[in-house]
N, C-alpha and C positions, 0 to 999 in steps of 0.2 A: 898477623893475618891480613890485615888493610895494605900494608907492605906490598906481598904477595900479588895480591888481588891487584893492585896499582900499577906493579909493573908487568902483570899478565895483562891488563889492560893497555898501559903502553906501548909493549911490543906487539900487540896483536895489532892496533891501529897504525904502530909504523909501517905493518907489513901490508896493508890493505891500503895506505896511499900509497907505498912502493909498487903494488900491483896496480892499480886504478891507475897510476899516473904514467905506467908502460905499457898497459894495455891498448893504448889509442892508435891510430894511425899513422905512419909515418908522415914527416913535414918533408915535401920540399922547397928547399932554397930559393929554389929556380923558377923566373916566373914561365907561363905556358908558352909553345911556339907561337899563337895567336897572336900574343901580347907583345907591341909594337913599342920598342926601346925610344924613353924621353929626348934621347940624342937626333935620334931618326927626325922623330916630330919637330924639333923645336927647328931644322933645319930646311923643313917641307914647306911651301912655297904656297901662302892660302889665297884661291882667284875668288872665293864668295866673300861677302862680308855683310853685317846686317848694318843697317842706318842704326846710330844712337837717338836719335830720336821716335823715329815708328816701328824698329825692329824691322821692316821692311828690306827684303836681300837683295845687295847692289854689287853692281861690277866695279871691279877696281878703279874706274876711271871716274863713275858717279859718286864714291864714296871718297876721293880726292875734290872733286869737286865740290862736294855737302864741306867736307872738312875745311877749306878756303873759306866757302861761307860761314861756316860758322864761324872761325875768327875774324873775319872783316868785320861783320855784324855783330855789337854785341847784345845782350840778350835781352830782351824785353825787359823794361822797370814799372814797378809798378805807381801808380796815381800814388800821390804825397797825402789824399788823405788813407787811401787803406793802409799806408805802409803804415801812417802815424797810428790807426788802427791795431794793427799787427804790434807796433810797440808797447801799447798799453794793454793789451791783454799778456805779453811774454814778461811787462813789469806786474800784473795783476799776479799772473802765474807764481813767481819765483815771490812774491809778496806774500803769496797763500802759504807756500812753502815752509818760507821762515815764521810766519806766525797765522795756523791755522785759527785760532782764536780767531778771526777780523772776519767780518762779514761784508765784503766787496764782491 
């Protein structure tokens, strides 16, 4: 009787995801005609660009220009004491890490 019952059970749920799982929509493939092929893009020629520093939108000529400077210039360093600063809290940090126990 459990038998029975088990594989009336079976087959009745194989045949209800065979329906559920063909009853949906067809898929296509194919992306929409809107959708503008990666090849296209990657070959299109971009005149805006934003500053890396302020987001700010610059023309190709200003954002050659930012670019020189910034590798001429290098980058702001900071006072030797907040670096040493900055050192002893990222050794405080990774201290706390390895042994929570310490009260520093």
């Amino acid at each position: 009787m459990k038998r029975i019952l088990l594989l009336i059970l079976s087959v009745t749920t194989s045949i209800l995801i065979v329906l559920v799982g063909h009853s949906g929509k067809a898929v296509m493939a194919l992306p929409s005609q809107e959708d503008i092929p990666e090849e296209i893009l990657r070959t299109e020629i971009i005149l805006t660009v934003r500053s890396p520093i302020d987001g700010k939108v610059l023309t190709p000529a200003e954002y050659a220009e930012l670019e020189t400077q910034i590798q001429i210039s290098p980058p702001p360093r900071l006072a030797s004491g907040i670096r040493d600063k900055v050192f002893l809290l990222q050794l405080r940090k990774t201290l706390l890490q390895l042994f929570p126990f310490l009260s520093i």
